[in-house]
C-alpha positions as a Markdown table, in Angstrom:
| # | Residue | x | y | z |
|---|---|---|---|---|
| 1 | Unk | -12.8 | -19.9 | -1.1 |
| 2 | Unk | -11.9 | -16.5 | 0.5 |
| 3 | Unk | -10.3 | -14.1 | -1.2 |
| 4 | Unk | -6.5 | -12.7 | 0.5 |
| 5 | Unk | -7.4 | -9.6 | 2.0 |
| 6 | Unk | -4.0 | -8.1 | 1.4 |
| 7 | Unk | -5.1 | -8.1 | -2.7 |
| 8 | Unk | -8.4 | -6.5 | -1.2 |
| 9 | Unk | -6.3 | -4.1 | 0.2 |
| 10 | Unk | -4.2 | -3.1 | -2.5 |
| 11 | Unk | -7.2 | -2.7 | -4.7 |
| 12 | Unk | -8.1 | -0.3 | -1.7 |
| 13 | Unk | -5.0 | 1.9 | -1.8 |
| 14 | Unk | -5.4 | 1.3 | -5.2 |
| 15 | Unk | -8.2 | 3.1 | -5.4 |
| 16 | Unk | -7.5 | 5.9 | -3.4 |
| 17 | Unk | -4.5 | 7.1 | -4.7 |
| 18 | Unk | -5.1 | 5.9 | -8.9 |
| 19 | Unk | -4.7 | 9.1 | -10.1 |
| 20 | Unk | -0.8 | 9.5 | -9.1 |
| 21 | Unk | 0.1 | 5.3 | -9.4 |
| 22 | Unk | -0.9 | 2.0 | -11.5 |
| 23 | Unk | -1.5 | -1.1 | -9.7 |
| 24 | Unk | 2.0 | -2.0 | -10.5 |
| 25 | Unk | 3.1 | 0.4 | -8.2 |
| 26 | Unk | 1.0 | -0.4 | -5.7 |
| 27 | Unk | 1.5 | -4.4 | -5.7 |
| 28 | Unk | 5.1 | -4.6 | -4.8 |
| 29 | Unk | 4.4 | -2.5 | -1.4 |
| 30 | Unk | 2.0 | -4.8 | -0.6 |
| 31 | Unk | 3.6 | -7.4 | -1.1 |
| 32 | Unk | 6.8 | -6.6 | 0.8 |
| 33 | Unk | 4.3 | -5.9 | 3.7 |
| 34 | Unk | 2.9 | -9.4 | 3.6 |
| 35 | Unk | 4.5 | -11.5 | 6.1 |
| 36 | Unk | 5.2 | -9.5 | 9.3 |
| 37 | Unk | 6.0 | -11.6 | 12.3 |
| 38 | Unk | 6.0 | -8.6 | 15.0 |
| 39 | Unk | 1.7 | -7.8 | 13.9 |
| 40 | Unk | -0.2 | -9.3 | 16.6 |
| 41 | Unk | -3.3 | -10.3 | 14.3 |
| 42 | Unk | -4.6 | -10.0 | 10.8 |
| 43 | Unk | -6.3 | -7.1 | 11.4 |
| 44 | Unk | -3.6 | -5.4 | 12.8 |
| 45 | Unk | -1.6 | -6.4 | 10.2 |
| 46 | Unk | -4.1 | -5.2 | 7.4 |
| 47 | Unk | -4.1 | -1.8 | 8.9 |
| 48 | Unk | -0.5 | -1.8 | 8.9 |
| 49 | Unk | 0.1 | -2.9 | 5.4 |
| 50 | Unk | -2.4 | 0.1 | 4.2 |
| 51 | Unk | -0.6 | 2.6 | 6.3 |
| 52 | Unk | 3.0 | 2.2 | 4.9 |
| 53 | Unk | 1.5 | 1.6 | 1.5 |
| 54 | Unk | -0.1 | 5.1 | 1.8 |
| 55 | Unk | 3.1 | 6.2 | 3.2 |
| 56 | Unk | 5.6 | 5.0 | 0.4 |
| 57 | Unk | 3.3 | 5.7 | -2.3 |
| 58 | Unk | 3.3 | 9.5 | -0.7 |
| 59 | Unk | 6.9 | 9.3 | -0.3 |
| 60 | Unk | 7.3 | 8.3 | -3.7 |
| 61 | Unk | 5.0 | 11.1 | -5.5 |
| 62 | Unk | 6.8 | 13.5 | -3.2 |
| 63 | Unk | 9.7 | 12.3 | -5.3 |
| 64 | Unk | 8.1 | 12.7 | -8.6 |
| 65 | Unk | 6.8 | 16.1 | -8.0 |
| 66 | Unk | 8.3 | 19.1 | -9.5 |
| 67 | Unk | 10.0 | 21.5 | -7.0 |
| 68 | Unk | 7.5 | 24.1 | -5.9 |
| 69 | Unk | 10.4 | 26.6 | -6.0 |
């Protein structure tokens, strides 16, 4: 059996950004990526997926971060 490459995926972005999120963070944007009519092919749709992950997950420590003022 193969494995889903979107949970491949999140253990990707996982990965790279583990210091600032848990995997709990992480799941739910991946999930709410899954199923994407518009992507053309899984690939495309696996870059996607990574890209707004990245994106949230870096809009969401921008959120956390304490004012630089």
């Amino acid at each position: 059996m193969t494995a889903d490459p979107l949970v491949e995926e999140a253990v990707r972005v996982y990965a790279d950004s583990a210091e600032h999120v848990t995997l709990a963070d992480v799941l739910p944007v991946i999930d709410r990526r899954r199923i994407d009519p518009g992507t053309p092919s899984a690939a495309a749709l696996l870059e996607r997926v990574e890209r707004l992950a990245r994106q949230r997950l870096a809009d969401r420590l921008g959120r956390l971060a304490p004012d630089a003022g």
